[in-house]
TORVONU-447035 format. One line per field, with one value per residue: residue number from 0; residue in three letters; z, x negated, y negated of N, C-alpha, C, O in turn. Coordinates in pm, 1 decimal. Layout:
TORVONU-447035
pos <- (NUM, ...)
code <- (ALA, ...)
nZ <- (Z, ...)
nX <- (X, ...)
nY <- (Y, ...)
caZ <- (Z, ...)
caX <- (X, ...)
caY <- (Y, ...)
cZ <- (Z, ...)
cX <- (X, ...)
cY <- (Y, ...)
oZ <- (Z, ...)
oX <- (X, ...)
oY <- (Y, ...)
***
This chain:
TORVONU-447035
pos <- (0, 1, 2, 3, 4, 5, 6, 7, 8, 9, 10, 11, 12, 13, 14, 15, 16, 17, 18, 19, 20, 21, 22, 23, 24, 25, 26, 27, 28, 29, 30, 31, 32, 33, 34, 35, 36, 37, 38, 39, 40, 41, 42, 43, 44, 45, 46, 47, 48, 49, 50, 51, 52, 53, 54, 55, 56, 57, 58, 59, 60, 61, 62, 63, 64, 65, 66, 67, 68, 69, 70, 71, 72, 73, 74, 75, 76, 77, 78, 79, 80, 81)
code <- (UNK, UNK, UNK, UNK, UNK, UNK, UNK, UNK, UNK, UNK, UNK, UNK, UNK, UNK, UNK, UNK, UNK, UNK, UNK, UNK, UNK, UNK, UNK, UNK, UNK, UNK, UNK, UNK, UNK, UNK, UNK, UNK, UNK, UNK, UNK, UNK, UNK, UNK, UNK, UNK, UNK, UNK, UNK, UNK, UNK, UNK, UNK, UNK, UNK, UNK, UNK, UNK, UNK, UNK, UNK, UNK, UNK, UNK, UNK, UNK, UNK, UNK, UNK, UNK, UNK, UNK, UNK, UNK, UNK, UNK, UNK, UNK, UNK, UNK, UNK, UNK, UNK, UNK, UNK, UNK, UNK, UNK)
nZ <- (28030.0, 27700.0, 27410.8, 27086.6, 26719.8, 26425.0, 26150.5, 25844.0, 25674.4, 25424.0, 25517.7, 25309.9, 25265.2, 25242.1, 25485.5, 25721.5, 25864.4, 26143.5, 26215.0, 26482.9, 26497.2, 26591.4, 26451.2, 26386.7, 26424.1, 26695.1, 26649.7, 26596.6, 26675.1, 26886.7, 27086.4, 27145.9, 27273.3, 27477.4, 27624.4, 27706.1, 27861.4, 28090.9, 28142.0, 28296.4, 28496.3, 28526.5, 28576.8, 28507.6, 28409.2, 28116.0, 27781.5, 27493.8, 27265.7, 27003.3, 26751.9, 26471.7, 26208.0, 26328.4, 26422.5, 26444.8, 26748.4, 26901.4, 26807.7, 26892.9, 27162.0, 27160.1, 27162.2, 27393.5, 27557.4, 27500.8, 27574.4, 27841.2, 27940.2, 27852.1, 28056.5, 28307.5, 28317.3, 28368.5, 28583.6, 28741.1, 28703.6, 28805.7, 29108.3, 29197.4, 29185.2, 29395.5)
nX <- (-15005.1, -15074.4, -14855.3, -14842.6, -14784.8, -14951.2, -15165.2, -15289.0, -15581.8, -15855.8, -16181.3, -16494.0, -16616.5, -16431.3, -16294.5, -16063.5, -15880.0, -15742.5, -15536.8, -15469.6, -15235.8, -15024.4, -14748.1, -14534.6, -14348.3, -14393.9, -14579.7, -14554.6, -14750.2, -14862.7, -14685.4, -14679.1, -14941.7, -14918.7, -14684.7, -14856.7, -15061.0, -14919.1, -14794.1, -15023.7, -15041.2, -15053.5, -14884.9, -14797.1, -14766.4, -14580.9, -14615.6, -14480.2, -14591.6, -14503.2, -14627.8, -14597.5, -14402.3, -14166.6, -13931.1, -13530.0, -13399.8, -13223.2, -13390.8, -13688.8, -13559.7, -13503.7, -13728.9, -13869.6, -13620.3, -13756.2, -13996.7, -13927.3, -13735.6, -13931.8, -14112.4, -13938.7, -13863.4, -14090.2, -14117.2, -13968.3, -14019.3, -14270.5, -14159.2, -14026.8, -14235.6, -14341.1)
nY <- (7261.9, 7245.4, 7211.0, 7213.3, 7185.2, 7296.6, 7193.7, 7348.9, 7403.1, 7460.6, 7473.3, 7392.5, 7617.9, 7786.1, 7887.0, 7935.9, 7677.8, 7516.8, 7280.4, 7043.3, 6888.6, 6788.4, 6712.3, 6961.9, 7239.6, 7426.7, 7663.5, 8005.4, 8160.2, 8002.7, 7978.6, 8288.8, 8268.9, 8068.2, 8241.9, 8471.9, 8321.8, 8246.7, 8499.6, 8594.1, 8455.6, 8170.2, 7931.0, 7627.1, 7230.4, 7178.6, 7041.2, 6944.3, 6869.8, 6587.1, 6406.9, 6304.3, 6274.1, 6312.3, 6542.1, 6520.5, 6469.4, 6684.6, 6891.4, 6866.3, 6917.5, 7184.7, 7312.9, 7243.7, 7384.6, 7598.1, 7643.0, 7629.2, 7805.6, 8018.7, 8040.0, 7998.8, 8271.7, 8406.7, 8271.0, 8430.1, 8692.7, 8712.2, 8650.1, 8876.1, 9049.6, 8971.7)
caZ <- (27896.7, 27590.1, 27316.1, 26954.5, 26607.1, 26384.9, 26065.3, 25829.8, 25597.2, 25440.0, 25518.0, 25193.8, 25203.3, 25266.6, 25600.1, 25731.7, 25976.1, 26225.1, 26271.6, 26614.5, 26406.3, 26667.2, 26365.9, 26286.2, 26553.4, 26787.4, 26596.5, 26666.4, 26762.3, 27044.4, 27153.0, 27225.5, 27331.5, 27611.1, 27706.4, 27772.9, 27944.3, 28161.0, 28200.3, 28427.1, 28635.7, 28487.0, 28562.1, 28514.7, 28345.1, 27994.3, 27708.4, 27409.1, 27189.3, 26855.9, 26728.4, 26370.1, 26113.6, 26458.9, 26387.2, 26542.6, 26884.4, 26922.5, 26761.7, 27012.0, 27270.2, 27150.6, 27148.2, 27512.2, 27595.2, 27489.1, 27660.9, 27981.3, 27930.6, 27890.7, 28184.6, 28416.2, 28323.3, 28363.1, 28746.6, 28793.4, 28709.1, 28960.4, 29222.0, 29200.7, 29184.9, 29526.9)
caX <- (-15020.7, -15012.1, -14819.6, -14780.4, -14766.8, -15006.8, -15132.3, -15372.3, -15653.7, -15957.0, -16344.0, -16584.8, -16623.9, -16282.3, -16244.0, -15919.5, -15901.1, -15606.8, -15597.3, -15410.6, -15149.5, -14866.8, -14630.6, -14443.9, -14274.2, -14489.6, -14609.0, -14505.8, -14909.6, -14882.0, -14622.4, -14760.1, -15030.2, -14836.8, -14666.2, -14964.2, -15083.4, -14793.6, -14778.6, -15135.6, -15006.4, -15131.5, -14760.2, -14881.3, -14672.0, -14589.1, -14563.1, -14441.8, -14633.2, -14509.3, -14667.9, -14609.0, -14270.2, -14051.8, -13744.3, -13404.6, -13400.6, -13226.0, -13547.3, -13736.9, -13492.5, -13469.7, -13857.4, -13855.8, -13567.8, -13778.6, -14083.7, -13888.4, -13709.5, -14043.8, -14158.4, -13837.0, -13863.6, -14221.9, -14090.6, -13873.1, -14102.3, -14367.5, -14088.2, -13969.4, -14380.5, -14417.0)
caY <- (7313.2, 7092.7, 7260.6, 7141.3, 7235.8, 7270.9, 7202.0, 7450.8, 7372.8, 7525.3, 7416.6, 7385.1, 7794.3, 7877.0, 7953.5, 7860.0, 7541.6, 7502.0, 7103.3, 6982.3, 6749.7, 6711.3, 6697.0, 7020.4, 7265.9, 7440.8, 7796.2, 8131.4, 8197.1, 7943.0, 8056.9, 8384.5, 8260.0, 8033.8, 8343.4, 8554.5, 8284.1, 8252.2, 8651.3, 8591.3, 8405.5, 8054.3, 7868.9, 7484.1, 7195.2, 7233.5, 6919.6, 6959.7, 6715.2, 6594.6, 6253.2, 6290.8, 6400.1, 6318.3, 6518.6, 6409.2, 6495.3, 6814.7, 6981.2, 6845.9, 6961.7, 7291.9, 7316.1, 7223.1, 7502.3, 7749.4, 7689.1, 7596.6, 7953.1, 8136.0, 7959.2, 8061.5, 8450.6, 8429.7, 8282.0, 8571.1, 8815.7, 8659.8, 8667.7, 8993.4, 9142.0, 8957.7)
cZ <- (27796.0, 27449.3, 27187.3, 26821.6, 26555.7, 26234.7, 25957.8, 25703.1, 25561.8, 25417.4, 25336.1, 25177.3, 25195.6, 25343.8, 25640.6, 25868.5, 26039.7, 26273.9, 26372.6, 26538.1, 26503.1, 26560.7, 26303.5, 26438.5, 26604.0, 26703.4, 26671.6, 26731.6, 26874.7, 27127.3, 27204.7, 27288.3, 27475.9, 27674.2, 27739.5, 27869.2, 28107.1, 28249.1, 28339.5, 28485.4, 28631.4, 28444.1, 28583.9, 28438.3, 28257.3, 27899.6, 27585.0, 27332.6, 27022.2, 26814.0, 26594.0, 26306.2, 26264.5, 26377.1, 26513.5, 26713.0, 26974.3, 26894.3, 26860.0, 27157.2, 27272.1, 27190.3, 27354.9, 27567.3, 27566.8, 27559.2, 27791.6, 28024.2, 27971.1, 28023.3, 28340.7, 28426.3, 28359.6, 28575.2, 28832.0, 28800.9, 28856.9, 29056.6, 29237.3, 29218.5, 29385.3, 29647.3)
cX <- (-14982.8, -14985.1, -14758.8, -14849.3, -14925.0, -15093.4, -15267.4, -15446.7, -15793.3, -16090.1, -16378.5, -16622.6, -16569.3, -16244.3, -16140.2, -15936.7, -15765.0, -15671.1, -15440.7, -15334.8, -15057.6, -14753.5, -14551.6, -14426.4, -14374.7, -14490.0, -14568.1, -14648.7, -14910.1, -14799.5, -14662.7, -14873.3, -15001.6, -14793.6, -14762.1, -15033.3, -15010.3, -14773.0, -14937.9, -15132.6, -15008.4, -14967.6, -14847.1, -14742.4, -14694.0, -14529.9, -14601.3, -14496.5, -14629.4, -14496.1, -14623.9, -14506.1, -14218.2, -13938.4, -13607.3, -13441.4, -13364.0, -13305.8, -13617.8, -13668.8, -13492.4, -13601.6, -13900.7, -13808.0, -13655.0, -13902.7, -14052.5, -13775.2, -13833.5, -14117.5, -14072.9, -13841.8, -13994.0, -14188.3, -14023.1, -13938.4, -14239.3, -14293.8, -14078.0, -14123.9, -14395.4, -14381.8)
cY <- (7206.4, 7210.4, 7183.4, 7231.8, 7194.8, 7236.8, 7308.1, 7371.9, 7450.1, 7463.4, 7454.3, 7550.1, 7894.9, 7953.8, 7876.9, 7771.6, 7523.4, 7372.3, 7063.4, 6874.3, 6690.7, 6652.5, 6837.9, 7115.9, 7365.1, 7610.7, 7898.5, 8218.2, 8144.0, 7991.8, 8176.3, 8359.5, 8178.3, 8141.4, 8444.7, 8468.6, 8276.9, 8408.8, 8634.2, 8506.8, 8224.2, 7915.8, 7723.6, 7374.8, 7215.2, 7081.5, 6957.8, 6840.8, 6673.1, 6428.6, 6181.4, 6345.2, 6432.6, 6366.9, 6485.4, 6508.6, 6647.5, 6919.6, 7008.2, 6944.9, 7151.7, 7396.3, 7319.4, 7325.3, 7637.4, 7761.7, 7629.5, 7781.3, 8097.0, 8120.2, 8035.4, 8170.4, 8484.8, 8381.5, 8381.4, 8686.4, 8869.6, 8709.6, 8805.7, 9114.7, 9102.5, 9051.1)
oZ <- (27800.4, 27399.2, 27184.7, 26826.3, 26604.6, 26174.9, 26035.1, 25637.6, 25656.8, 25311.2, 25260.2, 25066.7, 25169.6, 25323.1, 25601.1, 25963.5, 25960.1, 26331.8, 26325.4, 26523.7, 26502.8, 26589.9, 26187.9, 26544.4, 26517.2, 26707.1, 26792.7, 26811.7, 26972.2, 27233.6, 27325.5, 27371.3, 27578.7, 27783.4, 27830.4, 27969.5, 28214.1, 28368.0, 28457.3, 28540.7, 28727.5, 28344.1, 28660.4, 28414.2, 28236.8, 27933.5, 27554.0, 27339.9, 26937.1, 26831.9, 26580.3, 26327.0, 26315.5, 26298.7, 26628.4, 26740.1, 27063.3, 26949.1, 26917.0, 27229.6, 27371.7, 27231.8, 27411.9, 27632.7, 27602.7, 27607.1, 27855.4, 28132.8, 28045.4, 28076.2, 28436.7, 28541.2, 28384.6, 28669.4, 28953.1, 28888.5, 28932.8, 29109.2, 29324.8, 29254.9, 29473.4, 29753.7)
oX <- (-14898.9, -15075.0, -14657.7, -14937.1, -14999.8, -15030.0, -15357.1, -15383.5, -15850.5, -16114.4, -16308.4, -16656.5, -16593.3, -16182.2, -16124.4, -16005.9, -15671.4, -15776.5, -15327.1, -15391.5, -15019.0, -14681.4, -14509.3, -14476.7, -14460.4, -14382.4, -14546.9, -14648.2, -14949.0, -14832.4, -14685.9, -14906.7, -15055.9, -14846.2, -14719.2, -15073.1, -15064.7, -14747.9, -14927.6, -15235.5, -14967.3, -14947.9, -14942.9, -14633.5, -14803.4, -14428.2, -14714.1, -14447.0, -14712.0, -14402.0, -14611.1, -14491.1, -14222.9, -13868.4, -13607.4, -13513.2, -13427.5, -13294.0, -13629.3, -13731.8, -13482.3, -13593.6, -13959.4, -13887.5, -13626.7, -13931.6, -14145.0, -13766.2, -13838.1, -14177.7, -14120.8, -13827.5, -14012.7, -14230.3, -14025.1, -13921.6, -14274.0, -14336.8, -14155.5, -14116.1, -14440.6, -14442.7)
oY <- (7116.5, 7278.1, 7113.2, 7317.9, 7110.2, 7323.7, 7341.8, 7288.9, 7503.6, 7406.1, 7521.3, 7592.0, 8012.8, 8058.1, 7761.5, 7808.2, 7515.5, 7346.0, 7060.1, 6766.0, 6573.8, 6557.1, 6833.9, 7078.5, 7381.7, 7670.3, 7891.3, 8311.7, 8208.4, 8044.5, 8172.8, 8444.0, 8218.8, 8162.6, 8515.7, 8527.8, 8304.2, 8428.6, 8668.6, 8468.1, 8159.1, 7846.9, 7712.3, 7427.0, 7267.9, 7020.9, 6996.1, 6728.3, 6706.3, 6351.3, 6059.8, 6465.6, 6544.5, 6302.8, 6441.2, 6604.8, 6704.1, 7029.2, 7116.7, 7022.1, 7223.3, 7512.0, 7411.4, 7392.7, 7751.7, 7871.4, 7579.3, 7838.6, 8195.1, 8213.6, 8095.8, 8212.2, 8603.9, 8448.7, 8403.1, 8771.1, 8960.1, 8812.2, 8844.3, 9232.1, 9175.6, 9040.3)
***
């Protein structure tokens, strides 16, 4: 999985544009959308990608903990179905 932030803009007739920036912290849409992925079964690696407006490190880190969290409960859940 490649997870990163994103940034928003609107086309020439004002529809709204979600542009792949890799500079701001990973949305609360992807996120759900990782975890629904995750809920069907779709455990894969997961990278956190932020290219642009690096903040200090514990950001990063924290960003990481959470989709290494949704990841582990999403292994427990598996386990416990088998």
């Amino acid at each position: 999985f490649h997870l990163a932030g994103f940034a928003e803009d609107r086309d020439s007739e004002g529809a709204r544009l979600l542009i792949d920036d890799h500079g701001r912290p990973v949305a609360d849409t992807v996120w759900d959308l990782y975890r629904q992925a995750l809920a069907r079964g779709c455990l894969a690696p997961t990278l956190i990608e932020w290219d642009n407006n690096v903040p200090p490190f514990a950001a990063l880190a924290g960003e990481m903990a959470r989709a290494r969290s949704l990841m582990t409960a999403q292994v427990h859940v598996a386990r416990r179905a088998a």
